[in-house]
C-alpha positions, 0 to 999 in steps of 0.5 A: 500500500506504501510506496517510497521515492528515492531518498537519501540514504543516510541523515546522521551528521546532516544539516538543514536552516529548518527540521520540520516534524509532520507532513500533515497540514501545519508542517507540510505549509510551515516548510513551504513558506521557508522554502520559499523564502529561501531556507533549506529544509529537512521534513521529518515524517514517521510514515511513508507515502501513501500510493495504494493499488487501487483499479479503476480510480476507485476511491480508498476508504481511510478505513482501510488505511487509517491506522498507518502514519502516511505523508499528508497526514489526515488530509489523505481522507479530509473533505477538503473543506477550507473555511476562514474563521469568522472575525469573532471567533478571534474575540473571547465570546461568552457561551453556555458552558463558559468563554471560549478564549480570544486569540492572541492574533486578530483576523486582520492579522491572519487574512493575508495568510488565508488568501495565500492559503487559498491560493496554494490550495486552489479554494473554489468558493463564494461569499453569496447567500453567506451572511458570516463571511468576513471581509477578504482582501482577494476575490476567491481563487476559484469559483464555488464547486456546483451543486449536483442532481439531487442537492441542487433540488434540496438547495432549492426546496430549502431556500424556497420553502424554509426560507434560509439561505445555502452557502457553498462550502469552500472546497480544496480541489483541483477542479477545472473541466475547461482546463483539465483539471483532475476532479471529476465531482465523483461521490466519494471525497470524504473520508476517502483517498483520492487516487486522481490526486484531485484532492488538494491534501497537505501532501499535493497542495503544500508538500509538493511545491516545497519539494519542487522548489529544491530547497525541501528534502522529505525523509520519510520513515524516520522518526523524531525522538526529542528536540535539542537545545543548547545547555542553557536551554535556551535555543534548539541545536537539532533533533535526533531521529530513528530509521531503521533501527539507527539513531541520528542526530540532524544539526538545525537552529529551527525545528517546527513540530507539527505531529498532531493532537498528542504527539506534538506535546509528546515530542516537547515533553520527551525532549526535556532537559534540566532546564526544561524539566517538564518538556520544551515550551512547557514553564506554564504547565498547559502542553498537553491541555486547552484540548477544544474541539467541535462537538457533531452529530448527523442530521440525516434528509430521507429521500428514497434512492437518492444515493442510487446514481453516483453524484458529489454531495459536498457543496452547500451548508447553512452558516446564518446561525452562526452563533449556535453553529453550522449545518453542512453537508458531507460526502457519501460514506460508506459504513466500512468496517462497521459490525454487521449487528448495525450495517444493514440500518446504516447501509439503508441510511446512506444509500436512502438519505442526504449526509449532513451534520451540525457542528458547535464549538467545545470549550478548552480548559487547563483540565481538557486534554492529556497528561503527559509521560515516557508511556503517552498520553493519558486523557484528562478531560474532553472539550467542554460541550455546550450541550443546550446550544447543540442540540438546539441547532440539532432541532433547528436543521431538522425543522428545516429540512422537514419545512422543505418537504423531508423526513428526517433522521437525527440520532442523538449521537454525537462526537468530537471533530475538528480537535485542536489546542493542546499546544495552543498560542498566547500573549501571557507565558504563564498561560500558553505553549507558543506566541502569537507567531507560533515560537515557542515563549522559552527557547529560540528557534522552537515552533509548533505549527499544526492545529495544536497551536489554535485557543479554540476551534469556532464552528467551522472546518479547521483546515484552512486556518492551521495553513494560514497559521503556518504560513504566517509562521513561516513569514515570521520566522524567516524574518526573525532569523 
């Protein structure tokens, strides 16, 4: 299933301006934005390429992969939905369950990023019939990928008969039918490997262009074991990696971790030393905590047959309610790897309903996220739900597809998405991992560059604003360097 490209063999006495740890979004950006601004990077990335057999371009299901580590990260299977947070969710905001903190960083800030976020993953978008979109310095890149067959009927039902207003979902793919583009709008994207490449995953929308500008060198199958510092802890020298068996020590005075939920404060933490007793970046106790996250349950439209004829599915949400959340459409999923007690029952929804769900922001705290130790990550406590706000906007999108003339199916499950915060930015040390630009408050040359780094995860898909923020890092880096 896992193809490597050739690659040096050996990285022991190697050097680089920048290490970076993580393909996924956050690092694979993060390298992109030094690259191009002139620094020769090393790419460290446990796993390997991602390059199934898979005939007649049929999509693979994560399922199927989702326990290997892959280049791209969780990208390889993400909907490629890229939203810009909302100008308020930089603010602190008063909710049902406590103040969902502000942001270091304003929206100002960061909108110069997201039009280059954008732009690096060929966005197609719109701003019509979305009364929440912020202000944009750029038009969109592309325009918003249609709504197909039967979703094009739910769009017009809704805004006719409910009276609320549909917004497309911006969507990261290469989608150009005049031009050759590689999307051909196919059923799956969700949830599933895209062997057109048409999804514009960390991998091919970030990683690639570093590669190719021949300042990026990607070594996959490696493992990052800790991150070293002088010995007054007071700037990173390198990090010392594995692969295959052997330990080597790669020489930089920059390293950008950027290895997801709970390996990123993992690296920090089993990289301490007597000046860092309780791991890199960690003098206010938070590494590992402030874990925030979107909590989402599924709100089903019944239309019998309507996933008979393959068509795209992801392209609109309601956005007008912000305040309490989303409602969005998701690609058509298959119950894969699901026990046979319950995939009759959710076989018959899939292939008899349209997929969509509602999605509200869960609230961090010192006591949400992990402990950290030698032996992992233990959990504490999970994002602080704002359970009355949700299932409230769960009642209202069942009202609204049943006003446009659907019975509905809205199980009362729910689950964390989106998770992010568990090395999270702010202006007070004694409070937070990084600063505004992603440095860490107490040692030189250290970033965290992935969805770690985000106080909160508004109510929207989380994609784009870690690319904006690692592009943003990446700037400021250089400039500090």
């Amino acid at each position: 299933m896992l193809a490597t490209p050739s690659m040096p063999n050996e990285v022991a006495n190697s050097s680089y301006d920048a290490v970076v740890v993580g393909t996924g979004i956050g690092g694979s950006c993060f390298a992109y934005g030094l690259a191009k601004r002139g620094l020769n990077v090393g790419v460290v990335e446990q796993g390997d390429y991602l390059k199934p057999v898979v005939e007649d371009f049929e999509p693979l299901h994560y399922h199927h992969y989702s326990k290997l580590r892959v280049v791209g990260g969780q990208t390889k299977s993400y909907g490629a939905a890229m939203y810009r947070l909302r100008e308020s969710d930089f603010k602190a905001v008063e909710m049902e369950s406590g103040v969902s903190p502000g942001w270091p960083i304003s929206y100002a800030d960061l909108e110069p990023h997201y039009c280059e976020a954008e732009r690096l993953f060929r966005v197609h978008g719109s701003s019509l019939n979305d009364p929440t979109e912020p202000a944009r310095s750029a038009p969109w890149p592309h325009d918003p990928i249609p709504h197909q067959g039967p979703v094009r009927e739910l769009v017009e039902r809704v805004t006719a008969r409910a009276g609320v207003p549909i917004s497309y979902i911006p969507r990261a793919l290469d989608y150009d039918p005049a031009r050759g583009g590689k999307c051909v709008l196919c059923q799956h994207c969700d949830a599933y490997y895209c062997p057109r490449d048409a999804k514009m995953d960390a991998e091919v929308a970030a990683l690639r262009p570093a590669v190719e500008t021949g300042r990026v060198t990607v070594l996959t199958n490696t493992e990052c074991l800790r991150v070293l510092t002088t010995p007054d802890g007071k700037r990173v020298t390198g990090v010392v990696v594995r692969r295959g068996g052997e330990e080597s020590t790669v020489l930089t005075g920059m390293v950008g971790v950027a290895c997801g939920l709970r390996e990123t404060p993992l690296l920090l933490w089993r990289s301490r030393a007597s000046q860092h007793r309780a791991g890199l970046a960690n003098a206010s106790g938070a590494l590992g905590r402030n874990w925030a996250a979107h909590t989402q349950s599924w709100v089903l439209p019944i239309s019998r047959g309507v996933q008979a004829a393959p068509f795209h599915q992801k392209t609109f949400a309601i956005n007008t309610f912000y305040e309490s959340g989303v409602i969005q459409s998701a690609g058509n999923i298959e119950p894969i790897g699901m026990s046979r007690r319950y995939r009759y029952v959710v076989d018959w929804i899939v292939r008899n309903t349209f997929q969509t769900f509602v999605m509200t922001e869960a609230l961090p705290s010192m006591e949400t996220g992990f402990g950290l130790s030698d032996d992992g990550a233990t959990l504490l406590a999970k994002p602080i739900r704002n359970k009355r706000t949700f299932s409230k906007l769960r009642r209202r999108a069942a009202e609204i597809f049943r006003a446009a003339g659907y019975r509905v199916l809205a199980p009362p499950m729910s689950t964390n998405f989106h998770s992010v915060g568990t090395a999270r930015m702010g202006d007070d040390p004694s409070k937070s991992v990084v600063n505004g630009d992603c440095k860490a408050h107490d040692v030189d040359g250290l970033f965290v560059t992935d969805s770690c780094v985000l106080p909160t995860s508004g109510a929207l898909n989380s994609g784009l604003t870690i690319a904006a923020v690692a592009l943003r890092a990446a700037a400021a880096a250089r400039l500090a360097g």
